[in-house]
MARBA-425447 format. One record per residue (C-alpha): x, y, z; residue in three letters. Coordinates in steps of 0.02 Angstrom, whole numbers, padded with zeros to 5 digits, m for minus. Example, Ala and Ser with C-alpha at 12.3 -4.5 7.8 and 13.67 -1.06 7.14 Angstrom:
residues 2
<rec><px>00615</px><py>m00225</py><pz>00390</pz><resn>ALA</resn></rec>
<rec><px>00684</px><py>m00053</py><pz>00357</pz><resn>SER</resn></rec>
end
This chain:
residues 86
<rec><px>00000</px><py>00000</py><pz>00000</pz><resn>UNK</resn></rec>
<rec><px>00078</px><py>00170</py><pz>m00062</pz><resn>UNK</resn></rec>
<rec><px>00078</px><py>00297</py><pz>00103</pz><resn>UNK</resn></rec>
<rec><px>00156</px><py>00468</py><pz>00090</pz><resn>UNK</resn></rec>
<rec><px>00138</px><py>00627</py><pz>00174</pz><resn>UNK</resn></rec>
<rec><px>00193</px><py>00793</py><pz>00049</pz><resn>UNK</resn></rec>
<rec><px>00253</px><py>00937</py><pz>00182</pz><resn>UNK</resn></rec>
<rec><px>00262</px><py>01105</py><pz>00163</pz><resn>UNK</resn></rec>
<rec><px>00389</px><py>01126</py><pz>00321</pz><resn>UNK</resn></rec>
<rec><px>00496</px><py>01272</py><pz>00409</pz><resn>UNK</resn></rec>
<rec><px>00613</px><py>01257</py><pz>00258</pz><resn>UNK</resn></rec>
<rec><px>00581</px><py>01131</py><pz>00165</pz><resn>UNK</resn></rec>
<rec><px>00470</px><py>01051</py><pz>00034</pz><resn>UNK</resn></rec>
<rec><px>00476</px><py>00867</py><pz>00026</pz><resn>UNK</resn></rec>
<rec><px>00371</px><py>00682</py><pz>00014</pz><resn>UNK</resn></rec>
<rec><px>00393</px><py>00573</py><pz>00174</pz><resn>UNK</resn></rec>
<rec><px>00359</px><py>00404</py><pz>00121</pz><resn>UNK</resn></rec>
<rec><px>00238</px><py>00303</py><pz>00280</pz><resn>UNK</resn></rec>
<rec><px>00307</px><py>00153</py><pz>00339</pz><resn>UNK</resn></rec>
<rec><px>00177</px><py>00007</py><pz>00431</pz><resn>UNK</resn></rec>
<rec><px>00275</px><py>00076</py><pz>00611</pz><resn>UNK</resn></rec>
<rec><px>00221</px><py>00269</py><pz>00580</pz><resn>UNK</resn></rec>
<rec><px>00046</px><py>00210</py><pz>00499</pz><resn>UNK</resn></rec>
<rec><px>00013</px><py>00110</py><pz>00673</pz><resn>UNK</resn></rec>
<rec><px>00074</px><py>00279</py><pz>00764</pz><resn>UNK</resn></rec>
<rec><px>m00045</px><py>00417</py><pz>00658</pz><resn>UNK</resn></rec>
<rec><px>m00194</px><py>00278</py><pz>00710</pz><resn>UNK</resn></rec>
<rec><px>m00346</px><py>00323</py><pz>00580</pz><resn>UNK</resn></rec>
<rec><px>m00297</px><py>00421</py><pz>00428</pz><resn>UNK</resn></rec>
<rec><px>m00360</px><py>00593</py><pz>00468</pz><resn>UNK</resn></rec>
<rec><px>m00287</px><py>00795</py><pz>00470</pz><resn>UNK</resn></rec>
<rec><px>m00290</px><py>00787</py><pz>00648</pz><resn>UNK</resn></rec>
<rec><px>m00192</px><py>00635</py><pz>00686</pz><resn>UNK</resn></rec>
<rec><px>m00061</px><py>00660</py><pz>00558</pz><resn>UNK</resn></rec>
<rec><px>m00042</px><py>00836</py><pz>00637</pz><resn>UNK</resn></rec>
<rec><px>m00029</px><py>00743</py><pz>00814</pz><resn>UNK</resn></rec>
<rec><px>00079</px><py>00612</py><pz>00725</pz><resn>UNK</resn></rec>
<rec><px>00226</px><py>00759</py><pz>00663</pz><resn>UNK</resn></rec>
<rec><px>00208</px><py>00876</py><pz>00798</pz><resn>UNK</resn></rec>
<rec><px>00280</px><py>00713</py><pz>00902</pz><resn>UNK</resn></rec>
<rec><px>00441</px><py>00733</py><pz>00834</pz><resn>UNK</resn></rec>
<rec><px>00565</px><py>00802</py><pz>00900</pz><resn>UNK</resn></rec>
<rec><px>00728</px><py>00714</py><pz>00828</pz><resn>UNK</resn></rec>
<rec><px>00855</px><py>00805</py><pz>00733</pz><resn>UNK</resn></rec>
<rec><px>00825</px><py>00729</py><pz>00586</pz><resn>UNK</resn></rec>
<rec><px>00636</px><py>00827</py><pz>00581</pz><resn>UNK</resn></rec>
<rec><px>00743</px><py>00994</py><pz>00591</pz><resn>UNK</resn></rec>
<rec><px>00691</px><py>01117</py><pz>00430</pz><resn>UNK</resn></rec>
<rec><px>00514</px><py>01005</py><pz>00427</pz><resn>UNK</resn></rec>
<rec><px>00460</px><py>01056</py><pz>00590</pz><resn>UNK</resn></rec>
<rec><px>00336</px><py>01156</py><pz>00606</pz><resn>UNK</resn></rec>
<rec><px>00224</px><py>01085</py><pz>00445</pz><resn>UNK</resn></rec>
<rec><px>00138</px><py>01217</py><pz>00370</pz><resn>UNK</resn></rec>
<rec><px>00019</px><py>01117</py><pz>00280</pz><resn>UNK</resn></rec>
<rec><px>00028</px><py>00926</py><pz>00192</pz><resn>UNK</resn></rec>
<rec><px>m00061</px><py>00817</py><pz>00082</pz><resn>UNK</resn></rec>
<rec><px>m00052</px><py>00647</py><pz>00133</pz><resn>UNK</resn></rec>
<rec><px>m00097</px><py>00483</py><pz>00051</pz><resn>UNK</resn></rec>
<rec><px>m00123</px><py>00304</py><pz>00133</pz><resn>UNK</resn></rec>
<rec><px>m00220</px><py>00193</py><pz>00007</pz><resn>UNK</resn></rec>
<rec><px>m00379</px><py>00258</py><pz>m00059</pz><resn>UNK</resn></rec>
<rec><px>m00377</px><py>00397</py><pz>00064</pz><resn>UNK</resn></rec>
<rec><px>m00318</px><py>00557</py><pz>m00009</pz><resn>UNK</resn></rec>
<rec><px>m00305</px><py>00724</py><pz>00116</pz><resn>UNK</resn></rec>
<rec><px>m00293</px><py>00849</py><pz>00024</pz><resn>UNK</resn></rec>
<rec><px>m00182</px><py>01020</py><pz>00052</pz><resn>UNK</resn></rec>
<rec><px>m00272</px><py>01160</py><pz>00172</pz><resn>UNK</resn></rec>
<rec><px>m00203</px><py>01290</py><pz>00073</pz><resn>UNK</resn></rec>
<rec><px>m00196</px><py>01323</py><pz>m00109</pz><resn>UNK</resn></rec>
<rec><px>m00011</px><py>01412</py><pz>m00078</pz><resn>UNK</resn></rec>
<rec><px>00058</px><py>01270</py><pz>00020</pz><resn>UNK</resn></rec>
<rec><px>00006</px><py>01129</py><pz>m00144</pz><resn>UNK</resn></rec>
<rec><px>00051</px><py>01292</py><pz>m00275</pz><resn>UNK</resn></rec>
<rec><px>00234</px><py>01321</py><pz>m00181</pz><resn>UNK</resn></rec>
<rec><px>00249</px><py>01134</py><pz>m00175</pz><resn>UNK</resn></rec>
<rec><px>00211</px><py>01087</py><pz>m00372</pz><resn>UNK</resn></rec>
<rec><px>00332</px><py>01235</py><pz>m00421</pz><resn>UNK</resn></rec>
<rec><px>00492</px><py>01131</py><pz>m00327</pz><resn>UNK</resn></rec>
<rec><px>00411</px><py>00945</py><pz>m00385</pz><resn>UNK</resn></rec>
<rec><px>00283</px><py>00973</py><pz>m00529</pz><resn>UNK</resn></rec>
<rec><px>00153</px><py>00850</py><pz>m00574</pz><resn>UNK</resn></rec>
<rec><px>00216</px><py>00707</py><pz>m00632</pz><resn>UNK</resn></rec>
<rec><px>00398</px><py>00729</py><pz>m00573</pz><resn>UNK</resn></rec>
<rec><px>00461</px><py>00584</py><pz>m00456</pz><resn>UNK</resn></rec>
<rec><px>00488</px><py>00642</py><pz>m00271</pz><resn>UNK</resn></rec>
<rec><px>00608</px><py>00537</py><pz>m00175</pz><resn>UNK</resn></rec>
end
């Protein structure tokens, strides 16, 4: 099952691929626990993500879509449509 969260972060713009570990963490595949799930992070490795601005996310069938048109327009100007995201 493809899972994947698109972040608009403090400095960044990336695709954070979900393993079966982080999917059992977030719980239900909604906004709020995704938010809950990131804002637990507080490794160095999360430095320039944290704080999200905004995300799409993708587990399955379930798309969540971006909250703001800026965050998914800033976004598809670094990765456009189409373009593979590591």
């Amino acid at each position: 099952m493809k899972a994947y969260i698109e972040y608009a972060g403090a400095v960044s713009l990336s695709r954070y691929p979900l393993d079966e570990y982080e999917l059992r963490n977030i719980g239900e595949f909604t906004r709020e626990n995704i938010l809950r799930w990131l804002n637990s992070h507080t490794s160095p490795d999360w430095v320039g993500i944290l704080p999200v601005e905004d995300f799409c996310a993708v587990c399955g069938d379930i798309n969540i879509p971006w909250a703001t048109e800026k965050a998914k327009a800033d976004f598809q100007r670094v990765f456009p449509v189409g373009a593979a995201v590591e």
